[in-house]
LOFI-705217 format. One record per residue (C-alpha): residue in three letters; x, y, z. Coordinates in nm, 4 decimals, always signed. Example, Ala and Ser with C-alpha at 12.3 -4.5 7.8 and 13.67 -1.06 7.14 Angstrom:
REM LOFI-705217
("ALA",(+1.2300,-0.4500,+0.7800))
("SER",(+1.3670,-0.1060,+0.7140))
This chain:
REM LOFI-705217
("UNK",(-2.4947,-0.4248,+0.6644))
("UNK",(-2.2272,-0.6560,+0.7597))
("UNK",(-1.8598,-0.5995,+0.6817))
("UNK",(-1.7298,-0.8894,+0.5612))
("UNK",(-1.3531,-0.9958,+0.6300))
("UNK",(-1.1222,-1.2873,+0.4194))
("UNK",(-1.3315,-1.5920,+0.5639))
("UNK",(-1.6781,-1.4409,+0.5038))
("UNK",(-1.9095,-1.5965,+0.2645))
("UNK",(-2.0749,-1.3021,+0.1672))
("UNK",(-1.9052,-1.1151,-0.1281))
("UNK",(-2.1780,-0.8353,-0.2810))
("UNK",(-2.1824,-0.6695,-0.6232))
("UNK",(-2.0144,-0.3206,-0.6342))
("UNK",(-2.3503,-0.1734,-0.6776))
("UNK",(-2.4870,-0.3278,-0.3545))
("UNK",(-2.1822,-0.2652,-0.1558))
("UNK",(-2.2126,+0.0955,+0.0051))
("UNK",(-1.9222,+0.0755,+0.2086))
("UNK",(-1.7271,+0.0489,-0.1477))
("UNK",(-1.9093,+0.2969,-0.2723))
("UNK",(-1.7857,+0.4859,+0.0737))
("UNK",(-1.4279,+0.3918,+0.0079))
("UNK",(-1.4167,+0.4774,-0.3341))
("UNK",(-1.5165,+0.7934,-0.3160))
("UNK",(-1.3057,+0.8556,-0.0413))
("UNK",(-0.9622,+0.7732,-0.2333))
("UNK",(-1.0478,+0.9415,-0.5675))
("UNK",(-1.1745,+1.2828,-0.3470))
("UNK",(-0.8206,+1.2739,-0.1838))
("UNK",(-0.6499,+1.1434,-0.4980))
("UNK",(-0.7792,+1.4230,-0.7057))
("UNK",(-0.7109,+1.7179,-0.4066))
("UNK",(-0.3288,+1.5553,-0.4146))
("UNK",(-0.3117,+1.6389,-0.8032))
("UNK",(-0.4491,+2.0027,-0.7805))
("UNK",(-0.2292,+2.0607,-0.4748))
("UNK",(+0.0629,+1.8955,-0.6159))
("UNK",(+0.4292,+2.0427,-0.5875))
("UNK",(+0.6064,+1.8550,-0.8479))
("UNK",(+0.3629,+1.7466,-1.1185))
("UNK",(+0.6386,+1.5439,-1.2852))
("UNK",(+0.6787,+1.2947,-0.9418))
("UNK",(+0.3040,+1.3031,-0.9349))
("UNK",(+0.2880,+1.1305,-1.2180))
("UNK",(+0.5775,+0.9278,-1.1600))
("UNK",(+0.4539,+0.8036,-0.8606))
("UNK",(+0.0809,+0.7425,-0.9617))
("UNK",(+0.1813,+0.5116,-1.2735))
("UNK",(+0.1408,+0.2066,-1.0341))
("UNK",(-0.1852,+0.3963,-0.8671))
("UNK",(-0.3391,+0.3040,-1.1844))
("UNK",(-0.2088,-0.0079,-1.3163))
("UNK",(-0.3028,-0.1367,-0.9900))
("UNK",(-0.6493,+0.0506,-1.0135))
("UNK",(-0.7415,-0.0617,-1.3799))
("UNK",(-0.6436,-0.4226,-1.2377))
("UNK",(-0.8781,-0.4174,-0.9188))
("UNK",(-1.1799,-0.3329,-1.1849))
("UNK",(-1.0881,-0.5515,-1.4847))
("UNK",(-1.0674,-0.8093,-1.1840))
("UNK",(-1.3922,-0.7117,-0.9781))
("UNK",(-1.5993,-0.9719,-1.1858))
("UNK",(-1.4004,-1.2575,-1.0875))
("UNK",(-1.3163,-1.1695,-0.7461))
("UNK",(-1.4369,-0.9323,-0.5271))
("UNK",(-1.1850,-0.9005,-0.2124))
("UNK",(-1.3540,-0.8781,+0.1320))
("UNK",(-1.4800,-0.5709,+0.2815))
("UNK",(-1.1551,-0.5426,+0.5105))
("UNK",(-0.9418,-0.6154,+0.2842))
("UNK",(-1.0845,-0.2954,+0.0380))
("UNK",(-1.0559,-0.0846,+0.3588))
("UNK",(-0.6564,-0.1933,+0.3923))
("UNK",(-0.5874,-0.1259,+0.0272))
("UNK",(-0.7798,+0.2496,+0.0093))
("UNK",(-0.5863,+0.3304,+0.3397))
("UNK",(-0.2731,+0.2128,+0.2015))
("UNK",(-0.3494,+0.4094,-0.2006))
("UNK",(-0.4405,+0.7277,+0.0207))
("UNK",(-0.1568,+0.6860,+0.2172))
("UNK",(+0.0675,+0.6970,-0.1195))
("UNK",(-0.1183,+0.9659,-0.2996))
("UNK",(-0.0676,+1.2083,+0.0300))
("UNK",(+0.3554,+1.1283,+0.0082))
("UNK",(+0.3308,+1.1665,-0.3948))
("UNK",(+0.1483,+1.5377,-0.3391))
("UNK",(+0.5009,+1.6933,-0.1552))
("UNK",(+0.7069,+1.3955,-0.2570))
("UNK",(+0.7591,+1.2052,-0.0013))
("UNK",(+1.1084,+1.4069,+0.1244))
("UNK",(+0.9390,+1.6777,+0.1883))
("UNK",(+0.5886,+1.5753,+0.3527))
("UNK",(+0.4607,+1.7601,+0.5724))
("UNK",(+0.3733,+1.5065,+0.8160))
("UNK",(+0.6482,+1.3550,+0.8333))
("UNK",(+0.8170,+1.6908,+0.8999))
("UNK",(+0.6112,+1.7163,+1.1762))
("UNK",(+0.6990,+1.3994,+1.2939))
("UNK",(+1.0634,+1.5341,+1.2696))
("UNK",(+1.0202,+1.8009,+1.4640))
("UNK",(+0.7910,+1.6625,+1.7429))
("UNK",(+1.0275,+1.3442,+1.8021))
("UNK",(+1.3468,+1.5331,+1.7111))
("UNK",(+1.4359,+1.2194,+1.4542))
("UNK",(+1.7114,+1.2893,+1.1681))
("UNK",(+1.5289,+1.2836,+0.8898))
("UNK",(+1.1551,+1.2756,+0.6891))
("UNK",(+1.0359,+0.9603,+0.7856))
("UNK",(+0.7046,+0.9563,+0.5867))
("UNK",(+0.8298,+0.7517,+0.3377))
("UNK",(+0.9210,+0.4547,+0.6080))
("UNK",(+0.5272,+0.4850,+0.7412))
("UNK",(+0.4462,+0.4256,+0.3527))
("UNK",(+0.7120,+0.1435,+0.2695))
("UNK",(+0.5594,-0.0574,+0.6559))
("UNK",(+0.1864,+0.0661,+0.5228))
("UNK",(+0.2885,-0.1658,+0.2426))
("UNK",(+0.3414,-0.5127,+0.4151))
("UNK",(+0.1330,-0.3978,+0.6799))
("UNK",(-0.2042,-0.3192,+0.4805))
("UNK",(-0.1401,-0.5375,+0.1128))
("UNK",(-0.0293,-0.8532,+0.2672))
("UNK",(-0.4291,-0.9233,+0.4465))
("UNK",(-0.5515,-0.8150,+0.0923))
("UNK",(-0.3248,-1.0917,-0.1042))
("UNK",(-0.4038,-1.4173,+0.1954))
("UNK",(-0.7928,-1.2576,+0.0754))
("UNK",(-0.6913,-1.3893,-0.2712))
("UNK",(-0.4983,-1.6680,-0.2295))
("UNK",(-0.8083,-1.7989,+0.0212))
("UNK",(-1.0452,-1.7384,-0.1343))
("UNK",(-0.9726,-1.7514,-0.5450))
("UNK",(-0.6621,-1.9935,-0.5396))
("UNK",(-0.8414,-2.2264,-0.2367))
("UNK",(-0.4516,-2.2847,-0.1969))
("UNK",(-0.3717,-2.4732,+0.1884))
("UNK",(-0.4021,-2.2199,+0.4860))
("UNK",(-0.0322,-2.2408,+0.5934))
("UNK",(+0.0622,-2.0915,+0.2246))
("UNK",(-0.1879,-1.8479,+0.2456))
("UNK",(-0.0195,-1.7191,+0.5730))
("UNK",(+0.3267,-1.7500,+0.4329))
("UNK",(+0.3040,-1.5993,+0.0816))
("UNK",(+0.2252,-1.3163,+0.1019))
("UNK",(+0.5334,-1.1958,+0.3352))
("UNK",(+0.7514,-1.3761,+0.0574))
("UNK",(+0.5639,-1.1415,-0.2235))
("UNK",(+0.6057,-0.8582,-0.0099))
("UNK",(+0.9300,-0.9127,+0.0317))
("UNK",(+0.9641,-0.9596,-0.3682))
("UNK",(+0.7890,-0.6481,-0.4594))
("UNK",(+0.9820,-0.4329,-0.2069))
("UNK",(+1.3440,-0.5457,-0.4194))
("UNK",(+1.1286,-0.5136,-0.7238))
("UNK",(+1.0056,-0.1391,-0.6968))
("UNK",(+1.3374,-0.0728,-0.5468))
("UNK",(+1.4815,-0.1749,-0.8779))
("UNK",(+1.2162,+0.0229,-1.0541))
("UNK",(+1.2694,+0.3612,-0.8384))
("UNK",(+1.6641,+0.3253,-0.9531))
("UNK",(+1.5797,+0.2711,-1.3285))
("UNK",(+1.3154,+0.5515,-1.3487))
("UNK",(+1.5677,+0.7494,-1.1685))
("UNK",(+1.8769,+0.6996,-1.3053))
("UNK",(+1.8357,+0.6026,-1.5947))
("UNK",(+1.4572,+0.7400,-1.7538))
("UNK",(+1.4635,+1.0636,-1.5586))
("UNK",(+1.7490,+1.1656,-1.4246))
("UNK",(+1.6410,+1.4844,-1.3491))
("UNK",(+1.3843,+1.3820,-1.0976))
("UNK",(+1.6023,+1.1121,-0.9521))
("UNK",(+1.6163,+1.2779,-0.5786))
("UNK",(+1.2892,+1.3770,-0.5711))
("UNK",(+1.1499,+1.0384,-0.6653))
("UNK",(+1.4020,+0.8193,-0.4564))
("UNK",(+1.3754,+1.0444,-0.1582))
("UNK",(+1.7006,+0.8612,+0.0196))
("UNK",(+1.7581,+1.1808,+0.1969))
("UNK",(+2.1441,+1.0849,+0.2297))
("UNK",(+2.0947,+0.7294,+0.3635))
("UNK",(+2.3134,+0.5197,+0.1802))
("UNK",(+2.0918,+0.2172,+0.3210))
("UNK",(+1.7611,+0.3167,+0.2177))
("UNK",(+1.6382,+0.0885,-0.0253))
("UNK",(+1.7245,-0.1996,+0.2546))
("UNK",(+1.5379,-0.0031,+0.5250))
("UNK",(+1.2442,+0.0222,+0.2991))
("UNK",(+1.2650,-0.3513,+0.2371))
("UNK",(+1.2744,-0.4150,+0.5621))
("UNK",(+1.0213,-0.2383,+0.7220))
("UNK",(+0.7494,-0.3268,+0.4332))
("UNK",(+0.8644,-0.7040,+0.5277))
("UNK",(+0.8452,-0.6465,+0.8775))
("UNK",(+0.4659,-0.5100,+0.8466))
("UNK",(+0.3462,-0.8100,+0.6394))
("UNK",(+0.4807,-1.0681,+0.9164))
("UNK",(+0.3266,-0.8259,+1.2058))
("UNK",(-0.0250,-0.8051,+0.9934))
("UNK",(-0.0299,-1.1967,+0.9473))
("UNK",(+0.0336,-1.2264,+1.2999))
("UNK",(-0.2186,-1.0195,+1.3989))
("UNK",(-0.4926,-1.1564,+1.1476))
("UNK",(-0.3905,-1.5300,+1.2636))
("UNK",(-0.4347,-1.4409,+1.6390))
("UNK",(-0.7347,-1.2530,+1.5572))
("UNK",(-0.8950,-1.5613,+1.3815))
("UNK",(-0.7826,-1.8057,+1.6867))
("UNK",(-0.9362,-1.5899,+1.9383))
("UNK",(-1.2722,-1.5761,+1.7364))
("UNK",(-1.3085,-1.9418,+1.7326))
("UNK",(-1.3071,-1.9752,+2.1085))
């Protein structure tokens, strides 16, 4: 079975593709274990709002465009990834206090792995699209999807301050999970950017050294 990546030809139908049958059932097994496990129902929810939009828009979708077998394994690691930090809230993961206590660091730093996980593993995913739907010219294919990952970042910054201050205040900490840092909305930014550039490196090196 071959695993197809953003330049393959071969695009199969969900029924014939077992590794998204694999993936699929992977996510919603740990997706469901995060909601029976949860600590805080309320940021559970909070936080999987945009699991589903996103969700009901990958299947409305699936017809027109089916993304690459890569790019499906970038998004599931990056929706599991999520759905862990959105179980504890993602202050209070317990991998990232583990990381805290085995590199002696100041703070929780789970939700930085999520915000890089962001650029890192949705930017490959969106240069999929623009490829291979929009048949847009291979230098904006590289370039836009950093610039949307930098967008979204400021966007669902905005979003985390309205649902917090203003929809539900009472959840505001747990949600935003600044843990004191004045600057953390900018360090999320950043580090989601950041992981986009480093991923289209990567993919663009990757694709020079297969032509050779």
């Amino acid at each position: 079975m071959p695993f197809t990546t953003a330049s393959s030809p071969t695009r199969r139908a969900f029924k014939q593709n077992r590794l998204l049958w694999f993936f699929a059932f992977v996510f919603f097994g740990i997706w469901i274990s995060t909601l029976i496990g949860t600590s805080n129902l309320a940021n559970w929810c909070m936080e999987n709002t945009l699991v589903i939009i996103f969700l009901f828009s990958l299947v409305l979708s699936y017809r027109k465009f089916k993304f690459s077998d890569l790019s499906y394994l970038l998004i599931t690691v990056y929706l599991c990834l999520h759905v862990y930090g959105a179980k504890y809230t993602y202050a209070l993961n317990p991998f990232g206090f583990w990381l805290q206590d085995t590199f002696h660091l100041a703070r929780n730093h789970y939700d930085r792995i999520v915000h890089f996980s962001f650029g890192f593993m949705l930017a490959y995913p969106m240069r999929d699209y623009f490829k291979n739907h929009m048949e847009w010219p291979s230098w904006v294919c590289w370039v836009l999807p950093c610039e949307i990952t930098l967008s979204f970042s400021a966007m669902y910054e905005l979003v985390e301050w309205s649902v917090a201050d203003i929809f539900f205040p009472a959840e505001g900490d747990a949600y935003l999970g600044t843990q004191g840092d004045i600057w953390d909305a900018q360090k999320d930014m950043c580090l989601a950017f950041f992981g986009s550039i480093l991923i289209m490196i990567i993919a663009r090196f990757t694709k020079a050294l297969l032509k050779k």
